[in-house]
NUKE-811589 format. One record per atom (N, C-alpha, C): x, y, z; atom name. Coordinates in Angstrom, 3 decimals. Atoms other than C-alpha are relative to their C-alpha. Example, Ala and Ser with C-alpha at 12.3 -4.5 7.8 and 13.67 -1.06 7.14 Angstrom:
NODE        X        Y        Z  a
NODE    0.890   -1.190    0.000  N
NODE   12.300   -4.500    7.800 CA
NODE    0.900    1.200    0.000  C
NODE   -0.820   -1.190   -0.060  N
NODE   13.670   -1.060    7.140 CA
NODE   -0.770    1.090    0.730  C
//
This chain:
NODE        X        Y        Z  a
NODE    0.101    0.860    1.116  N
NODE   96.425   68.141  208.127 CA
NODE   -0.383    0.789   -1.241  C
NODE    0.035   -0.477    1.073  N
NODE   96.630   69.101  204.571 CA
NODE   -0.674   -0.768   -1.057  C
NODE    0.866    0.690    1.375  N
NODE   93.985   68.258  201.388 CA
NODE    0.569    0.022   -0.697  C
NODE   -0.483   -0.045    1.827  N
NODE   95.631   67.640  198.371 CA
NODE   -1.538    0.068   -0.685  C
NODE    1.196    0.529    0.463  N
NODE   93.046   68.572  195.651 CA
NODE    0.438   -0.307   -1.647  C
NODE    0.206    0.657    1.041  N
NODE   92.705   66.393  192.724 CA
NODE   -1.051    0.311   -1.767  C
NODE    0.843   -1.076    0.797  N
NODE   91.635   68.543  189.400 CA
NODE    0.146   -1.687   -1.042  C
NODE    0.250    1.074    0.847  N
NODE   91.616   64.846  187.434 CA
NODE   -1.247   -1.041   -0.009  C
NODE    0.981    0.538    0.163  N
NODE   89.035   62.933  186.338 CA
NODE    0.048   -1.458   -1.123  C
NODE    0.270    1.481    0.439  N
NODE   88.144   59.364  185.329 CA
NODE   -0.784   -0.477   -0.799  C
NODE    1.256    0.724    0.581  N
NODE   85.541   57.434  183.688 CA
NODE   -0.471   -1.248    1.224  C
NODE    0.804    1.331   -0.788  N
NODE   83.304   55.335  185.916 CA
NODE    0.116   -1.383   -0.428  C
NODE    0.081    1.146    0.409  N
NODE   82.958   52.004  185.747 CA
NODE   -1.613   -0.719   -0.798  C
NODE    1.836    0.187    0.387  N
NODE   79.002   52.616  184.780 CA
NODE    0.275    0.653   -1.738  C
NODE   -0.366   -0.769    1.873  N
NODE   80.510   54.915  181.270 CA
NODE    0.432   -1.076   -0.405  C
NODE   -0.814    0.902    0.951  N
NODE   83.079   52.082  180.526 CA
NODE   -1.123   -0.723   -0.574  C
NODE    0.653    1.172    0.170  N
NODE   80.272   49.455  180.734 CA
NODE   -0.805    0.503   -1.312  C
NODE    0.605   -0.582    1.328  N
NODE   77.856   51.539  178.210 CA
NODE    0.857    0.057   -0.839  C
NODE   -0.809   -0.126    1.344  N
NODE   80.536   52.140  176.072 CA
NODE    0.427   -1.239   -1.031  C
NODE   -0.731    1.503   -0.052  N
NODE   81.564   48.535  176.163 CA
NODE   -1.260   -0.570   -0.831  C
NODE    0.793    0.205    0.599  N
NODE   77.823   47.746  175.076 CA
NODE   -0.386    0.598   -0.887  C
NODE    0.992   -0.828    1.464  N
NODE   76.899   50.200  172.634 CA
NODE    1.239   -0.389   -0.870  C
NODE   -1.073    0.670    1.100  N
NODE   80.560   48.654  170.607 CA
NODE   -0.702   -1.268   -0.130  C
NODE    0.327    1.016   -0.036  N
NODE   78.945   45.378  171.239 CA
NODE   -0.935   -0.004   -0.866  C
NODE    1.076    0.138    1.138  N
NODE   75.816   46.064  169.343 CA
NODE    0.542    0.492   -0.957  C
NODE   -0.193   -0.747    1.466  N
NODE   77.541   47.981  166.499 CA
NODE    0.560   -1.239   -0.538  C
NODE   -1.194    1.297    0.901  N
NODE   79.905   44.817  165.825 CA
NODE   -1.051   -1.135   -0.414  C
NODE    0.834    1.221    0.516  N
NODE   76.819   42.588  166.232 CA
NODE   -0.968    0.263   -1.117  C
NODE    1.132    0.183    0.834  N
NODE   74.712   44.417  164.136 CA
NODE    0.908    0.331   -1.822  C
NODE   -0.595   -0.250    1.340  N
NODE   77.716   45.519  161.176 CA
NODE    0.821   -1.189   -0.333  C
NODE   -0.361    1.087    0.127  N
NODE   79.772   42.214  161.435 CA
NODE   -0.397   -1.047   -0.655  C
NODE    0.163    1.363    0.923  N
NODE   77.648   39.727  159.505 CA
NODE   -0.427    0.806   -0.919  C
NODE    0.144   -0.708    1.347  N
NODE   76.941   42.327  156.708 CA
NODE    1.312   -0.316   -0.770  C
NODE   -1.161   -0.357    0.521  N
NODE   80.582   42.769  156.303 CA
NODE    0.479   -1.408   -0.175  C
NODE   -0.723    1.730    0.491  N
NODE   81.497   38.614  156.601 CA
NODE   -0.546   -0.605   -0.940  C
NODE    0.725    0.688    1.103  N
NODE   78.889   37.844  154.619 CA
NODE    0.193    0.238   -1.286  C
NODE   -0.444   -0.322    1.288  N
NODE   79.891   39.872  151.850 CA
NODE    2.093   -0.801   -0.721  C
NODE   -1.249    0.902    1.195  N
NODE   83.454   37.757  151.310 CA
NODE   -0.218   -0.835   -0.752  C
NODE    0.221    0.722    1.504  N
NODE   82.319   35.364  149.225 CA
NODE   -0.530    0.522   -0.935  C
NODE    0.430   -0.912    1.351  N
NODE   80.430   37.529  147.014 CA
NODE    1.237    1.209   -0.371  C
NODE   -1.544   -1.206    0.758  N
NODE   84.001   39.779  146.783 CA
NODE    0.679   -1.212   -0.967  C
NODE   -0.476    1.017    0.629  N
NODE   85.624   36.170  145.888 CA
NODE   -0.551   -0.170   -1.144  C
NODE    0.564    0.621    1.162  N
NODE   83.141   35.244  143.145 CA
NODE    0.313    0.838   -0.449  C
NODE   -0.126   -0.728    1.476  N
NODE   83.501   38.527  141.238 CA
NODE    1.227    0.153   -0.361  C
NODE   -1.355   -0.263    0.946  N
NODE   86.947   38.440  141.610 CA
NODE    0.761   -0.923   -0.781  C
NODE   -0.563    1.454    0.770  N
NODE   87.322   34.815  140.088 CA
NODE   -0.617    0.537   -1.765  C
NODE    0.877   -1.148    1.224  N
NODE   84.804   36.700  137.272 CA
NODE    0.999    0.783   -0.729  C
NODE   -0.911   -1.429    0.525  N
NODE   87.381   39.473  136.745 CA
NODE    0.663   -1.223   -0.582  C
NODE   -0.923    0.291    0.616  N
NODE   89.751   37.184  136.484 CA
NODE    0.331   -0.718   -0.960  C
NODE    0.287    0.666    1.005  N
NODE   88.518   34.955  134.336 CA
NODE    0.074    0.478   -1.233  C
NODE    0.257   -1.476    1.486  N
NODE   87.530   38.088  131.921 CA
NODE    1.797    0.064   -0.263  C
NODE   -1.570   -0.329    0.113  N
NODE   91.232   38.979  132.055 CA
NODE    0.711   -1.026   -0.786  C
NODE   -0.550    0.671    0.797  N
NODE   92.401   35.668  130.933 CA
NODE   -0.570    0.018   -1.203  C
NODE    0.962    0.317    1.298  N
NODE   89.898   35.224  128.091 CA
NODE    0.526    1.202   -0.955  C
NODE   -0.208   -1.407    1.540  N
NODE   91.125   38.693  126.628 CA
NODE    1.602   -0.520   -0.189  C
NODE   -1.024    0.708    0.151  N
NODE   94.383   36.881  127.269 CA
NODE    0.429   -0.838   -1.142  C
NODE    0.171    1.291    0.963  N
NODE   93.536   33.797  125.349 CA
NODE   -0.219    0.492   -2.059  C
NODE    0.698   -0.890    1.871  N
NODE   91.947   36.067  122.143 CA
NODE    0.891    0.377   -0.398  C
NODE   -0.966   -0.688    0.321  N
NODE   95.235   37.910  122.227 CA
NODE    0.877   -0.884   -0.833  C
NODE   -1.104    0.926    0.537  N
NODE   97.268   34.560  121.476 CA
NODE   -0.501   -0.514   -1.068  C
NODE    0.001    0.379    1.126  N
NODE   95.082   33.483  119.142 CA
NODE    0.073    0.767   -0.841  C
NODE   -0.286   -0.972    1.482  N
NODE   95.097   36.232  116.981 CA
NODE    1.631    0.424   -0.176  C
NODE   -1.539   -0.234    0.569  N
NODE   98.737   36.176  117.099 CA
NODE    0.675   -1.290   -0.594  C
NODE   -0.546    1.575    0.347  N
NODE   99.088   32.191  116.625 CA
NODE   -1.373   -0.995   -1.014  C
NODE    1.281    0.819    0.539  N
NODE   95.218   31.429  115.051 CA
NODE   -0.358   -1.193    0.631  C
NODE    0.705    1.396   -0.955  N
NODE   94.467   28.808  117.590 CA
NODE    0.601    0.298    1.416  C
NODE   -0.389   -0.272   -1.145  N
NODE   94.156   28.635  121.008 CA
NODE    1.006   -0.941    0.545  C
NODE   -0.603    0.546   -0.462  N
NODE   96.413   27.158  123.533 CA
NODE   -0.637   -1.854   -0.047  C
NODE    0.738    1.635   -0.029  N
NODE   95.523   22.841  123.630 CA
NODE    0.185    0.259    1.690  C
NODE    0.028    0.201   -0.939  N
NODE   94.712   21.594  126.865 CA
NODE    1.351   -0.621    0.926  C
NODE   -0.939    0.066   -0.561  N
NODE   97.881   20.306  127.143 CA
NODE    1.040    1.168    0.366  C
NODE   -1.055   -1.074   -0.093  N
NODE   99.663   23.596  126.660 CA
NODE    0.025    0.987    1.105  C
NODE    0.532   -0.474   -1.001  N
NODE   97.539   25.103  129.166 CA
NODE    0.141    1.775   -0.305  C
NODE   -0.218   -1.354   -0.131  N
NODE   97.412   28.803  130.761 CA
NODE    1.088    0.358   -0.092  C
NODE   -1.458   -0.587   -0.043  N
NODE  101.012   28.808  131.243 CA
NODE    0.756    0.299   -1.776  C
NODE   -0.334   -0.406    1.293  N
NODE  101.402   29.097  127.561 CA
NODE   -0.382    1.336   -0.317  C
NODE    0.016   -1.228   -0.255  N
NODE  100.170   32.692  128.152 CA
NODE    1.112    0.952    0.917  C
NODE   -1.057   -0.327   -0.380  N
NODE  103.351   33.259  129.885 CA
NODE    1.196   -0.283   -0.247  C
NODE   -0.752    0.589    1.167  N
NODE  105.877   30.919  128.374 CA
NODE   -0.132   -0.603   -1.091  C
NODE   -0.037    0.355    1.433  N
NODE  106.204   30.139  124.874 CA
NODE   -0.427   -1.668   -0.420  C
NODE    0.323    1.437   -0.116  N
NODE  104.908   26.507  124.828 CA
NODE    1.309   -0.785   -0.848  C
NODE   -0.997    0.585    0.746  N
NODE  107.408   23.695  124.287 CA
NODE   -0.555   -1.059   -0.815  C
NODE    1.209    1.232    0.125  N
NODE  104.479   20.895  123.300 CA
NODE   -0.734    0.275   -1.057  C
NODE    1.100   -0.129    0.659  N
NODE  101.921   20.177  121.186 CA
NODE    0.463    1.046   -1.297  C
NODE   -0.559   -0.848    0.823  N
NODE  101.636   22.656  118.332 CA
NODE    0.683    1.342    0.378  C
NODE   -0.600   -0.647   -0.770  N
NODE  104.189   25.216  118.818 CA
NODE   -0.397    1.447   -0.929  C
NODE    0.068   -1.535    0.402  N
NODE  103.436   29.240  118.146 CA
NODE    1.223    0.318   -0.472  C
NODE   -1.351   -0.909    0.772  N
NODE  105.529   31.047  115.019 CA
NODE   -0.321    1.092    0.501  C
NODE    0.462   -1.966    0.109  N
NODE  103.726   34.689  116.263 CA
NODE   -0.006   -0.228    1.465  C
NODE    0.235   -0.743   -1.674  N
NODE  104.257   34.222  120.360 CA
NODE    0.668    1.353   -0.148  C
NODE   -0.452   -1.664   -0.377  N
NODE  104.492   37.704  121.596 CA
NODE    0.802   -0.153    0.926  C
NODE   -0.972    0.067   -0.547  N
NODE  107.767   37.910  123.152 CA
NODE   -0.833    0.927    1.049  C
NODE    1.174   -0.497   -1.326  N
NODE  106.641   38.737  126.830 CA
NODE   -1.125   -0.627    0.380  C
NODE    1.085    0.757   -0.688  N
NODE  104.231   36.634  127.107 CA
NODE   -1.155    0.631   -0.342  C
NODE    1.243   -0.509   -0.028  N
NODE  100.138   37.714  127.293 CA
NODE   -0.587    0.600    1.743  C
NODE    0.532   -0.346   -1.547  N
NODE   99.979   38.051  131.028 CA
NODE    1.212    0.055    0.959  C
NODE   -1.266   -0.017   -0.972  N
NODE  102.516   38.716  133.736 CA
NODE    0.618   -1.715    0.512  C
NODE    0.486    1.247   -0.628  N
NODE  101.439   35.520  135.735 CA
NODE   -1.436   -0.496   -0.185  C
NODE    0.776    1.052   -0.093  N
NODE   98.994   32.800  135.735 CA
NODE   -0.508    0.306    1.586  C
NODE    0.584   -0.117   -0.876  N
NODE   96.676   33.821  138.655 CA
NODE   -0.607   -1.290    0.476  C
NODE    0.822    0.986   -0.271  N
NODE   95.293   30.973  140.900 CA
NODE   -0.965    0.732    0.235  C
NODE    1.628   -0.681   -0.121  N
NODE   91.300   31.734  141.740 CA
NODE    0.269    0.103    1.261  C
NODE   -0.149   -0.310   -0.945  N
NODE   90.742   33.203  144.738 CA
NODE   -0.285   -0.770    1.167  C
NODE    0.008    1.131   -1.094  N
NODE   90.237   30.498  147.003 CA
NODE    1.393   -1.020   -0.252  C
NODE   -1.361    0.667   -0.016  N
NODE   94.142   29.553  146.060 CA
NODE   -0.013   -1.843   -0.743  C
NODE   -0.147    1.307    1.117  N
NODE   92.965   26.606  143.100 CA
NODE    0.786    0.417   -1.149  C
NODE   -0.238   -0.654    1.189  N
NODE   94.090   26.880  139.753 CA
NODE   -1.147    0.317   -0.890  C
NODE    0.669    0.467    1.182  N
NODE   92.221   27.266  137.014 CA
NODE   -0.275   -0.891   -0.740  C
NODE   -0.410    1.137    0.629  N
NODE   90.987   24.639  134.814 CA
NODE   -0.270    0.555   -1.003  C
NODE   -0.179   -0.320    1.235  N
NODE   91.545   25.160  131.255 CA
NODE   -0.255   -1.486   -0.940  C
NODE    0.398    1.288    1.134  N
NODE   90.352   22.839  128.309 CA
NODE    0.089    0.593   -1.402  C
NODE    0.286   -0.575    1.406  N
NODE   90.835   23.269  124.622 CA
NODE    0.506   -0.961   -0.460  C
NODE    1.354   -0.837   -0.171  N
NODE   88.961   22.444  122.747 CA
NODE   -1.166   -0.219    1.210  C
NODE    0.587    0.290   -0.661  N
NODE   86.242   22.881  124.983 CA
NODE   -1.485   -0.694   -0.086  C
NODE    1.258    0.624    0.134  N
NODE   82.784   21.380  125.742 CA
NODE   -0.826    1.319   -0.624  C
NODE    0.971   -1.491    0.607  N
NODE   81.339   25.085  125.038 CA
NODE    0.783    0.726   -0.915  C
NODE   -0.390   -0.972    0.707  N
NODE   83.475   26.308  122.819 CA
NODE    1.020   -0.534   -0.421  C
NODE   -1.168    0.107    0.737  N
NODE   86.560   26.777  121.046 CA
NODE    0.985   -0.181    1.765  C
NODE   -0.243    0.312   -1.388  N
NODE   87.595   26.638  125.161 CA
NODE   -0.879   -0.143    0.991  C
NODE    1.072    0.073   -1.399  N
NODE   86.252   25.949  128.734 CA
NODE    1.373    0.447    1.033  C
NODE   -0.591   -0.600   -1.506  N
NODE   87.730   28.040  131.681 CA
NODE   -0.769    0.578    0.839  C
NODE    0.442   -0.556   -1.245  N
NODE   86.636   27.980  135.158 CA
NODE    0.472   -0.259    1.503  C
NODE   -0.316   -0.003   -1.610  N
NODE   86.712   27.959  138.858 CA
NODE   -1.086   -0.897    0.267  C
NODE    0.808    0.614   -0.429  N
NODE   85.457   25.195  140.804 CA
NODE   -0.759    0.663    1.287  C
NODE    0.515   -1.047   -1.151  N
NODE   84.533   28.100  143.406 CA
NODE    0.996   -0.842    1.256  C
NODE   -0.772    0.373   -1.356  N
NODE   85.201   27.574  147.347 CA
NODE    0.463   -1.254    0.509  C
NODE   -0.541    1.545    0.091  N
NODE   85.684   23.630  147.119 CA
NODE    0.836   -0.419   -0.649  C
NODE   -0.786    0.247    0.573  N
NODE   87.514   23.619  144.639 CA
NODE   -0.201   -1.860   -0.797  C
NODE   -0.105    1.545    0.219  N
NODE   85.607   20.241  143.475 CA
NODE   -1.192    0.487   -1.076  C
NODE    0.929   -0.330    0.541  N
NODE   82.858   20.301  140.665 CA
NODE   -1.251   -0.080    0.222  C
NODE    1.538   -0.474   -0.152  N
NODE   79.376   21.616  140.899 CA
NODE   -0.091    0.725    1.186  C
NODE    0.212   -0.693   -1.106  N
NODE   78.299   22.760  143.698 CA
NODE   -1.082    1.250   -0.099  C
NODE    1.339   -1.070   -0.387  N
NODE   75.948   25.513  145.471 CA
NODE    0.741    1.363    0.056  C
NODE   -0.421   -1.158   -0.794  N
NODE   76.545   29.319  146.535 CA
NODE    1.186   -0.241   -0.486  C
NODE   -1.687   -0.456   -0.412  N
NODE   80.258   29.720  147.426 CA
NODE    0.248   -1.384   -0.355  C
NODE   -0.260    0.904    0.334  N
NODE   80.969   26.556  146.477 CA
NODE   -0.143   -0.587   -1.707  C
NODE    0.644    0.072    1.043  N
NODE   79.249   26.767  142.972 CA
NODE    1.270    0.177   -1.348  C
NODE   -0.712   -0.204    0.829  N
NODE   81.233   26.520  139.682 CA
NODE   -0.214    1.624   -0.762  C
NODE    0.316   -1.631    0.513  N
NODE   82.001   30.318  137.875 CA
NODE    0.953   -1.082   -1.542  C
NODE   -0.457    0.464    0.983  N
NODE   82.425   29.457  134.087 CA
NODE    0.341    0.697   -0.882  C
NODE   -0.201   -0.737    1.023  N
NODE   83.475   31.676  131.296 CA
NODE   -1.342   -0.432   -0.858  C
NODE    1.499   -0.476    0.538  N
NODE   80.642   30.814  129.497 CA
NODE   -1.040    0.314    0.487  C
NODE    0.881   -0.051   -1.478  N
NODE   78.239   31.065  132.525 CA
NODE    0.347    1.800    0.053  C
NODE   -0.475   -1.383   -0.403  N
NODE   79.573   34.656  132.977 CA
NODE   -0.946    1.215   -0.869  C
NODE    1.309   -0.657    0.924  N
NODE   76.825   37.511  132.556 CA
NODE    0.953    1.251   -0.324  C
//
């Protein structure tokens, strides 16, 4: 009778298991750092984007001396409004590529004139309904530090 000998080697079923647990604690202990931080990525990026329109909005008026009306909306930063008072100085091209919804896939709401201002633009945050707490909380252009 003849030995075959076997120069290969395995992993136990005692390595897998450690291995199996020491992933287990890394996910449990880096996993709610990392989930917890999406809504605070969401809010600043409703923030950004807010900023973005607003330099948007400044752009049209200093090319038309008034802002868009509430009827004309954001999309009058992309097409030429057909409504309301109509712009002699739109900037062919528009002010913005597109009209971004907020990052929880609402629109924006736009008002002019506004309660704070010559406008009001914001995000009703993660509800998408007004007021609210946390992640749910309204982000306002004037509110914005």
């Amino acid at each position: 009778m003849q030995r075959l000998q076997s120069n290969e080697k395995g992993f136990t079923l005692i390595e897998i298991m450690v291995v199996l647990i020491i992933l287990g604690l890394l996910v449990a202990i880096v996993a709610p750092k990392i989930l917890g931080r999406t809504d605070d990525a969401r809010i600043t990026a409703a923030k950004l984007q807010i900023r973005q329109l607003e330099d948007a909005l400044h752009l049209y008026k200093l090319d038309n001396a008034v802002y868009p009306s509430t009827e004309q909306g954001l999309d009058s930063l992309v097409n030429k409004p057909a409504v309301g008072e109509v712009p002699t100085h739109w900037r062919e091209g528009g002010y913005v590529p597109k009209i971004p919804n907020d990052p929880w896939s609402h629109p924006y709401v736009y008002l002019s004139p506004g309660a704070h201002g010559e406008y009001d633009l914001l995000s009703y945050g993660a509800d998408g309904e007004p007021g609210g707490e946390g992640k749910n909380a309204d982000i306002e252009s004037w509110n914005i530090e």
